[in-house]
C-alpha positions in Angstrom: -16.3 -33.5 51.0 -19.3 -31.1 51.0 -20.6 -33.1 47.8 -20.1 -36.5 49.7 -22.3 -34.7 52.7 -24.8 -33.0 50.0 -25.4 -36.8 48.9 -25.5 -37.9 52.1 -28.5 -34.9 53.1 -30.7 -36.8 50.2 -30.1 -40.1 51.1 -33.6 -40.7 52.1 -34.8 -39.2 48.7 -32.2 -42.2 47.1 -33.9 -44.5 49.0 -37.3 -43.8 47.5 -35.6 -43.7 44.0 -33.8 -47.4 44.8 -37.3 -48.5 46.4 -39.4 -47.3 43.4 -36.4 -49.5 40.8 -36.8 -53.0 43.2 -40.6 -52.7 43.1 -40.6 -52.5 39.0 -38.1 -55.6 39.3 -40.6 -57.6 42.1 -43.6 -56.1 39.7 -42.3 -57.2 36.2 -42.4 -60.8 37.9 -46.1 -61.0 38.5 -47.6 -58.4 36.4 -47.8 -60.3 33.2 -49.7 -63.2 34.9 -53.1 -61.4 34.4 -52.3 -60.5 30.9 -51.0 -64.1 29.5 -54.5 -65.0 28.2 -54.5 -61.5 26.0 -51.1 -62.0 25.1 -51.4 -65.9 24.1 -54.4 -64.2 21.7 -52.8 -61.5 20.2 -48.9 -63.4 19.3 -50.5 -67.1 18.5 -48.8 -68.8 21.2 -49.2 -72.2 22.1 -50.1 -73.4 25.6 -46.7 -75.0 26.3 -44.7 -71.7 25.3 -47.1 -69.4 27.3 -45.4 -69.9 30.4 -42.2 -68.8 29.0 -43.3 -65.1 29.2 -43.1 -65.4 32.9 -40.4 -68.0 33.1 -37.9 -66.3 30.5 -37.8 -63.3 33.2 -37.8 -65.5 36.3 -34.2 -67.6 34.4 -32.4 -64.7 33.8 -33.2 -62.6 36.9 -32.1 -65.7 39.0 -29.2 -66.9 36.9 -27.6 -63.3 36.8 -28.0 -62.3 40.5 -24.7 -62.9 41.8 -22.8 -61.7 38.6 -24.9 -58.6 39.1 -23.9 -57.8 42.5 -20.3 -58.4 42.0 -19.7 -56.0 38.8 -22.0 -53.2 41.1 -19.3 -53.6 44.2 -15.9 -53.9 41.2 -17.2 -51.3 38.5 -19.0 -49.0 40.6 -22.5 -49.5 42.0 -24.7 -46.4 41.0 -23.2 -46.9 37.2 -23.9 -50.7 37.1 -27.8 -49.4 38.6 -28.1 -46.8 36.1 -26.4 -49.5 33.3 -29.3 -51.6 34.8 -32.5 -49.3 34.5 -31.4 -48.6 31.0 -31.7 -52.2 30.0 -34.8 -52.2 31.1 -36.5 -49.5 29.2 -35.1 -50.4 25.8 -36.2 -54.1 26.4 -39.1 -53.4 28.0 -39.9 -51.3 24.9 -38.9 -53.9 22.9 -41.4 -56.5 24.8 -44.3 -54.4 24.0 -44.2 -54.1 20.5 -43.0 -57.7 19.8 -45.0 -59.5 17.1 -43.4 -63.5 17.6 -43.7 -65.3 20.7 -39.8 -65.3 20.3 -39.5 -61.7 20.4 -41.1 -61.1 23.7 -39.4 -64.3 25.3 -36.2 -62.7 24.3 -37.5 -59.1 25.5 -38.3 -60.9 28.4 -35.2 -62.7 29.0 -33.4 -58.8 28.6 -35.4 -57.9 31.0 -34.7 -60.4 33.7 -30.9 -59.7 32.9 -31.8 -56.2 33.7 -33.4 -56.8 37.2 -30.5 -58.9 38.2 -27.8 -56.0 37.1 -30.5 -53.4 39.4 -31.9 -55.5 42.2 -28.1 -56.4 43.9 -26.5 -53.3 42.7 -29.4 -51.1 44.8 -29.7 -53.2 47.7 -25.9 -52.7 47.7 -26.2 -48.9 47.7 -29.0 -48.4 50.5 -26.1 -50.9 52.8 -23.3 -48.1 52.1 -25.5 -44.6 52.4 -27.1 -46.2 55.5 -24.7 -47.5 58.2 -25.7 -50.6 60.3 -27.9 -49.7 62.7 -31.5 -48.2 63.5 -31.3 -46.1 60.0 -30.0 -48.9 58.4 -33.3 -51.2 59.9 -35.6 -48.2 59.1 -34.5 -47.7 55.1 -34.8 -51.8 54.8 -37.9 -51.6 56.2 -38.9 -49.1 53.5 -37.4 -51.5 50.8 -39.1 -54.5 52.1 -42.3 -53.2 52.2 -41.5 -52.0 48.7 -40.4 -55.3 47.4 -43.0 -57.4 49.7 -46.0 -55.6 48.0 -45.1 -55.9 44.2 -46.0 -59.0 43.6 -49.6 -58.6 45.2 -49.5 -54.8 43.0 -48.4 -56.7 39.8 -51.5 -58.8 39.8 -53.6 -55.6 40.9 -52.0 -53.5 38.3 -51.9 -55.9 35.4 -55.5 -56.4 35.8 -56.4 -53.0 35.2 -53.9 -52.8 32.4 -54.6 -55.4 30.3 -58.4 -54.8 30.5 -58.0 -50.6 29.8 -55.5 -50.0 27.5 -54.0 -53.3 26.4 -51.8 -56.0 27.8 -48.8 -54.2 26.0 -49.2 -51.3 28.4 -48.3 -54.2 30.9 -44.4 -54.1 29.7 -44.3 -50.4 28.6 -45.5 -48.7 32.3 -41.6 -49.3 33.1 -40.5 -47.3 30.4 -41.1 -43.8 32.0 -40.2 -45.2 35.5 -36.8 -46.6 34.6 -35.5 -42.9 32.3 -37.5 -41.2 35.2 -34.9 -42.9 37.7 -32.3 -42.7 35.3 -32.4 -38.6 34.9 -32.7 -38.4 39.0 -29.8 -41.3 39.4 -26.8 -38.5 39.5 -28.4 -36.3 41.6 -29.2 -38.5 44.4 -26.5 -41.4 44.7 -22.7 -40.6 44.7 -20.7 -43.6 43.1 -18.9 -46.4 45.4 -17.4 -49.3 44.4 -14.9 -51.6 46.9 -12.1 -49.6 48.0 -9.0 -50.8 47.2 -10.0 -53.7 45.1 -8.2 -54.0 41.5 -10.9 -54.2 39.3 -10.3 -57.5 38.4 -12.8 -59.9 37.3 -13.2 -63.8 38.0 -14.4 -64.9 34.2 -14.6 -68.6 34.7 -16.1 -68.3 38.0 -19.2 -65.7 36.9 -19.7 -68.0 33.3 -20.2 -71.2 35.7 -22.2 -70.0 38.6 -24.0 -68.1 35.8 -24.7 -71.0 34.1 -25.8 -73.7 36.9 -27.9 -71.3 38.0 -29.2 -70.1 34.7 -29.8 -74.4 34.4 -31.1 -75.0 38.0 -34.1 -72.4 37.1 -34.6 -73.8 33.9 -34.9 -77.4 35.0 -36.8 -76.6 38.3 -39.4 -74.3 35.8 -39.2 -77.0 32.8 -40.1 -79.7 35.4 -43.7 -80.0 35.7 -43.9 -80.5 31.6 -41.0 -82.6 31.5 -41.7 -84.4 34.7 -39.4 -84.8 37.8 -38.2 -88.4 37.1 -37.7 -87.4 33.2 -33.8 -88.1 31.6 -34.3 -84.1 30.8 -34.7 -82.8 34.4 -31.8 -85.3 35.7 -29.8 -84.6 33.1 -30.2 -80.7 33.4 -29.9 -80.8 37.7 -26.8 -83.7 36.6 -25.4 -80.7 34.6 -25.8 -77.5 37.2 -24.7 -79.8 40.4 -21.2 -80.3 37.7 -20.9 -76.4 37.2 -21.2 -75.6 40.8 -18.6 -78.0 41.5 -16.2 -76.8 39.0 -17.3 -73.6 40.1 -16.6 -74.1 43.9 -13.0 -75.6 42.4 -12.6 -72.3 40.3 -13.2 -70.1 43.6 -11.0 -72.1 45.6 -8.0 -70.9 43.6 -8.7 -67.9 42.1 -6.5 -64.7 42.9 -10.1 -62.5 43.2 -12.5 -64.8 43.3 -16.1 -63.8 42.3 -17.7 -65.0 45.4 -14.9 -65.0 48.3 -15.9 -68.1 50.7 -14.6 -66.7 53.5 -18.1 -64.4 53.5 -19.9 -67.7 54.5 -18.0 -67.3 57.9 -20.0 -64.8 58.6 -22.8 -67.8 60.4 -25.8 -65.6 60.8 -25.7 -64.9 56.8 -25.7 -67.7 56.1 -28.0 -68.5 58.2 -30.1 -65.4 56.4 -29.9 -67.0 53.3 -30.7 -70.6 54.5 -34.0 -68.8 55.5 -34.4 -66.8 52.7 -34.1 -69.6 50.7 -37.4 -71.5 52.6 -39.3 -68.0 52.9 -38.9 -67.4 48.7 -40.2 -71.3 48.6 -43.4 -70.9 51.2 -44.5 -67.7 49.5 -43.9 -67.2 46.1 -46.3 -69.9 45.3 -49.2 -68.7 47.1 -49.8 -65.8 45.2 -49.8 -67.8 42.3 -52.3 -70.1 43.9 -54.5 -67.7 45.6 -55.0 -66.1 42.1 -55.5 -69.6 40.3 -58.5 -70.3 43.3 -60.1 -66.7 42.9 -60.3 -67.5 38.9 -60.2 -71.3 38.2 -62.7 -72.3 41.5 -64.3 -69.3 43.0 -65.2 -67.8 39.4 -63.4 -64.2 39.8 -62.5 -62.1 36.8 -58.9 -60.3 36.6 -59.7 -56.8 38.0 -62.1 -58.8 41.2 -58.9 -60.7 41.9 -56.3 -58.3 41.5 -58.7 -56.1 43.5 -58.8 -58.7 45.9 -54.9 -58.2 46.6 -55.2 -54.8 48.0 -55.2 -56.4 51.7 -52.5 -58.7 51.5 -50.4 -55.4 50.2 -51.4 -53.0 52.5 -50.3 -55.5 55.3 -47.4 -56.5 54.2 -46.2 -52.8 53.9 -47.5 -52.2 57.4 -45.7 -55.2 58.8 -42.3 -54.4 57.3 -42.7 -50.7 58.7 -43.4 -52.9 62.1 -40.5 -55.3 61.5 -37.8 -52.7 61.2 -38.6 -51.0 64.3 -38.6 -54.0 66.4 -35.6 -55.4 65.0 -33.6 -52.4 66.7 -35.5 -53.1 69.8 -35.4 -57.1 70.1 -33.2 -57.8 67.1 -33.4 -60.0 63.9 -33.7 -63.6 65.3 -37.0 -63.1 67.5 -38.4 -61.2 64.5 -38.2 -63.6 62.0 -38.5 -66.5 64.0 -42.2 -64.6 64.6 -42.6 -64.0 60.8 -42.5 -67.8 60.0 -44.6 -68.5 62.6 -46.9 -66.0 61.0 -46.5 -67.5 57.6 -47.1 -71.1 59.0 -50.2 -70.1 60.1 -51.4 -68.2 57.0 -50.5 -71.0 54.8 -52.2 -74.0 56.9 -55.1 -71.8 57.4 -55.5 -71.4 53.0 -55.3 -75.3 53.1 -58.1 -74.8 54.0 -60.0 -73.3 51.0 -63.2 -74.5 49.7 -65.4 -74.7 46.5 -68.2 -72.8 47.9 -66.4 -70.2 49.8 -65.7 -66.7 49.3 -63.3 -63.8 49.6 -64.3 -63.5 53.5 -64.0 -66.7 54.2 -61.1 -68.1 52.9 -58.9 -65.6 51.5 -59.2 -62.7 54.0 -58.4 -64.0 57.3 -54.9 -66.3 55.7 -53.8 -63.4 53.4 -54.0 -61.2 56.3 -51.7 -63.7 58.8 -48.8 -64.6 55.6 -48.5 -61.1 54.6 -47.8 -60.0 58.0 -45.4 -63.1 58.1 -44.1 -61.9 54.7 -43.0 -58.3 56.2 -41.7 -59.9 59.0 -39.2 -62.6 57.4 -38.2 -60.2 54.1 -37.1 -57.1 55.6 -35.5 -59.2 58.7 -34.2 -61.9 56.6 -32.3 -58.9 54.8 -31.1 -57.1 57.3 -29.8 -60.3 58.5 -28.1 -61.0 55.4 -26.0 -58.0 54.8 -25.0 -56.7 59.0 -21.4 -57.1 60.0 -20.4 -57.6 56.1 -17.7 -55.4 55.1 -18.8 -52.5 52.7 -16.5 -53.7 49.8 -18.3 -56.8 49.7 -22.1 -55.4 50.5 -22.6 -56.3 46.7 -22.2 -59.5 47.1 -24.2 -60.3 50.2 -26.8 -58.1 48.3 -26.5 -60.5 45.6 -26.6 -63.8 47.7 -30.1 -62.8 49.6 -31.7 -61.8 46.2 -30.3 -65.1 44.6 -31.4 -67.5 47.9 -34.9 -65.7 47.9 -35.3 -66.1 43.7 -34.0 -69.4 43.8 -35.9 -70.5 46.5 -39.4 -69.0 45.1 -39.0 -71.0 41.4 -37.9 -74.5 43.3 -41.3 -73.7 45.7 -43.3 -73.1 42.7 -42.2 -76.0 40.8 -42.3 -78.5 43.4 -45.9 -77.4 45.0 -47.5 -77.1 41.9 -46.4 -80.2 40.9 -48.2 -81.4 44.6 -50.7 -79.8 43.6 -51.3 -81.1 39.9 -50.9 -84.7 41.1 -52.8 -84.3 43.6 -55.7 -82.9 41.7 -55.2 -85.7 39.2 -55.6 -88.3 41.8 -59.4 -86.6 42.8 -60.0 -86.4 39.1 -59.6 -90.3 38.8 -62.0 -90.9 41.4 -64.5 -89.2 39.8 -64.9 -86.0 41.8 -65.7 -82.7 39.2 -63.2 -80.0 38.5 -63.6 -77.4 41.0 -63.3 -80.6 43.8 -60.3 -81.8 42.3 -58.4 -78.1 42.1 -59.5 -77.3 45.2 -58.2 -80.0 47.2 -54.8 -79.6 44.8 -54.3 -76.3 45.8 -55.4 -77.4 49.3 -52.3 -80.2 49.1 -50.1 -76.9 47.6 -50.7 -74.9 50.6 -50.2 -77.7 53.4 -46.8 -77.9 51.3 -45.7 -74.2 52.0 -46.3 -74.1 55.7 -44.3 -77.3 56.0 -41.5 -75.3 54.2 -42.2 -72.6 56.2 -42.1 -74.6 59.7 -38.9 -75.9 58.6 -37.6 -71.9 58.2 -38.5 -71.8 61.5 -36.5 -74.3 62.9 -33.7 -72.9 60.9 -34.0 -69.9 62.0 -33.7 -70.8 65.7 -30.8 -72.8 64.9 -28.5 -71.2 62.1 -29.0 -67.5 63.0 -26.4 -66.8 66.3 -28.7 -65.1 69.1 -25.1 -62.7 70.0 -25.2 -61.2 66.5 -28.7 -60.4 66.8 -28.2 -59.0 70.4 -24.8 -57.6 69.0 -27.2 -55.5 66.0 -29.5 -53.9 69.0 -26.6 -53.2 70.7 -25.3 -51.1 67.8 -28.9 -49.4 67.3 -28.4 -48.2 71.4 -25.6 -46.8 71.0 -26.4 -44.8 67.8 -29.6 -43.3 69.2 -27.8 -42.1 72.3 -25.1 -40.5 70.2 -28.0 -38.7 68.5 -29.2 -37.8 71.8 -25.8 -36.9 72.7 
């Protein structure tokens, strides 16, 4: 007992430990963006297997999610983290010193499967040390600012590598983190795992979900080479549409299934993920935009744009400090309803970027609005997700947010920038220049994500249930006057 209470008295120390693990996982999405050009050089790839470096992470990390969060909650969730963290050393060791375009694809890949086995597994953990409730609101809000900043710190941070010490510096910087975090693991987080669950495991349910998600990713990603309409890209959607039916069939009878559907009765997360879903779809694109208009239009070189991220992070940390306070005063449905409204605005705003505009005119202002947004809808969104959900099945509501938001974020990417190419195309033909013709593409991309985001909004109102929400501030009350007390 006075061990459970000694992990108990450092749970705020955990939290910084299972903060500092998501924000490598968020980071190792978007910090090799800077460094493709360097990389492309150095391994002799060609222009259509480029992407790959980023994509082979993104299809892994998604397809694995829910698998991920299941083990943590069945096997034990601080062993399945540390399990996790090792992975990611050894393959992000790997990555740096490959010498094929295969080897770091497949590096890559290992490290995707890596962030899938952490990302659900901590999440998980900071919903058992910290019980619903103000704490609870307080700790997400530490993780979401966390995980809302590391994709603006990849770009930042991969700048600076790539251009000081080389862009294999970009993979090995998680080296020390992850045996860092794996030393302190023991000492900070006691083990849990679902109480009174045999530890059996649904195989043909985790190989199919596995799998159609695995194939969604790669056909949303594959897409704009392939095209939309190609035999590929229908045939691949055809494929994962027949896996998650079987798989829905496999769940329906199974003695433990992998992902109980009874969870889903649970409205408001479903709801969560609903939302999740849009937010990942709105956002995830614009940094990849905003960085392609600082370099491709405005002229900018890797460190200037990276540099020019340093805003957008600092708010959205800031607003997801905000968010969590509010949500135990007004609860999570006004909050992020706010956020998308935020986000909405942001995004229309960038649509309206020109060619001869500047960091103060037309970055500034929108970044500034959609990172507060981003704050907002992440850490509420999450909350959201995982309240009233039983602790033996925190895993896997752990694991459903993280899918809905990663899942959401490569269909957003693929379908705007598929907006955006066409539409950049069609200026192209008419016999506007380049910089025109990206501009008003990226313009198109943009307009894209606040519709997305507007339609999270409406969601939001609709799908999340106003009780629960006055329900959670209710709980928040009650545990500050017992504090009091």
């Amino acid at each position: 007992m006075s061990g459970e209470n000694d992990f108990q008295e450092k749970r705020w120390l955990a939290l910084v430990l299972l903060s500092a693990a998501q924000f490598v996982v968020v980071l190792d999405a978007s910090i090799v963006n800077v460094a493709l050009p360097s990389i492309g050089d150095a391994l002799d790839f060609s222009q259509e297997n480029l992407p790959w470096v980023v994509n082979a992470y993104v299809l892994t990390f998604g397809g694995f999610l829910l698998l991920g969060g299941r083990t943590a909650d069945l096997l034990g969730r601080r062993r399945v983290f540390m399990a996790g963290l090792a992975l990611v050393a050894v393959a992000s060791l790997a990555a740096g010193f490959a010498a094929s375009e295969g080897q770091l694809i497949a590096a890559r890949a290992a490290q995707g499967l890596g962030a899938a086995i952490i990302s659900p597994a901590a999440l998980s953990i900071v919903t058992t040390i910290f019980k619903d409730g103000a704490e609870r609101n307080k700790a997400l809000g530490v993780w979401g600012a966390v995980a809302g900043s590391g994709g603006a710190a990849g770009v930042l941070l991969g700048g600076v590598l790539t251009d000081g010490l080389g862009w294999e510096w970009v993979l090995w910087v998680n080296v020390p983190v992850s045996l860092v975090a794996l030393a302190l693991t023991p000492r900070l987080i006691a083990e849990s795992r679902a109480s009174g669950e045999a530890r059996a495991f649904d195989v043909a349910g985790a190989v199919t979900v596995t799998a159609a998600l695995s194939i969604l990713v790669y056909a949303v990603v594959d897409a704009n080479d392939a095209g939309w309409g190609s035999s590929k890209t229908i045939g691949l959607l055809a494929a994962s549409a027949a896996l998650l039916a079987a798989f829905v069939a496999i769940e329906l009878r199974a003695r433990k299934p992998l992902v109980p559907f009874s969870i889903f009765r649970i409205r408001t997360l479903t709801g969560a993920n609903v939302v999740g879903l849009l937010v990942g779809a709105s956002l995830f694109s614009m940094f990849f935009f905003i960085s392609l208009y600082m370099q491709q239009v405005l002229g900018y070189s890797a460190i200037h744009a990276g540099l020019s991220y340093l805003p957008l992070a600092l708010t959205i940390i800031f607003s997801a400090a905000i968010a969590s306070q509010l949500v135990t005063k007004l609860g999570y449905k006004p909050v992020l309803a706010i956020g998308l409204l935020f986000i909405v605005a942001g995004l229309t705003w960038f649509s309206r970027v020109s060619v001869g505009g500047g960091f103060a005119t037309d970055i500034l202002g929108p970044s500034l609005l959609a990172a507060a947004g981003l704050g907002f809808a992440f850490v509420t969104t999450t909350i959201a997700a995982v309240s009233g959900v039983p602790e033996e099945e925190s895993g896997l509501a752990s694991g459903l947010i993280n899918t809905s938001q990663q899942i959401g974020g490569a269909l957003g990417l693929a379908v705007l920038s598929s907006v955006a190419t066409s539409r950049t195309s069609d200026v192209l033909a008419g016999g506007s220049g380049l910089p025109d013709a990206l501009t008003e593409g990226f313009q198109a991309a943009f307009l894209g994500g606040a519709v997305i985001a507007a339609l999270g909004f409406v969601l939001t109102l609709v799908l999340i249930k106003g009780s629960d929400s006055r329900a959670h501030v209710e709980i928040g009350k009650a545990e500050t006057e017992g504090a009091e007390a």
